[in-house]
N, C-alpha and C positions, 0 to 999 in steps of 0.2 A: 358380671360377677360369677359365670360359671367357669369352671376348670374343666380343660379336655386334656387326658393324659397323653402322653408319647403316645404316638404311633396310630392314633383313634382315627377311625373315617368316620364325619359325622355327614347323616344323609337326612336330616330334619332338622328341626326345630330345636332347641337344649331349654329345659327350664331355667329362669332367672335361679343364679346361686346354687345350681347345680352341677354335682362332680361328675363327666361319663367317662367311660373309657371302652374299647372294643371296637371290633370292626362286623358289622354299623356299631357304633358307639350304643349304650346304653346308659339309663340315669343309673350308677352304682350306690350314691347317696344326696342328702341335700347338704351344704354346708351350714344353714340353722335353720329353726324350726319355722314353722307357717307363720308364726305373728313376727317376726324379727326379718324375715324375707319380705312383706309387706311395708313395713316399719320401712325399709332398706329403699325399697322399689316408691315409696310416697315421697321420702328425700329428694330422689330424680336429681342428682345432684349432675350427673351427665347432662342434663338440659342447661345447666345455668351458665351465664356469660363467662368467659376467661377471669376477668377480673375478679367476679365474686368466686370463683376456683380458684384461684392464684389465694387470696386473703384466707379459706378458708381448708389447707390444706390440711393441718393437723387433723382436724373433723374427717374431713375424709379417707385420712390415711389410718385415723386412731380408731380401738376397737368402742368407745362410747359412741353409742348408737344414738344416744339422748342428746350429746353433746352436735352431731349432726342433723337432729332432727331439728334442735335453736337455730342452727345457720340457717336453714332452710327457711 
């Protein structure tokens, strides 16, 4: 879930759901806040079989957080 902008060397670790940019990259921002990044990273929705990704797109692609936390 993190973004690294054009042109960034990243020489570490990046926070889950965080934006850096720079060379070395720095965290510039988070994309949301600490309970909604948590929320996000409990889904682990990257661990689940193909199939239950495949069926469960919208959820993952859509911004209801809730709606992905059911699939899960």
């Amino acid at each position: 879930g993190a973004i690294v902008a054009a042109k960034s060397v990243v020489t570490h670790d990046v926070p889950p759901y965080a934006i850096v940019a720079g060379n070395p990259a720095r965290t510039v921002k988070m994309r949301f806040d600490e309970f909604t990044v948590r929320r996000l990273l409990k889904a682990a929705w990257w661990d689940w079989p193909v199939d239950k990704i495949s069926r469960n797109l919208d959820a993952i692609r859509g911004a209801d957080i809730a709606k992905l936390e059911a699939a899960a």
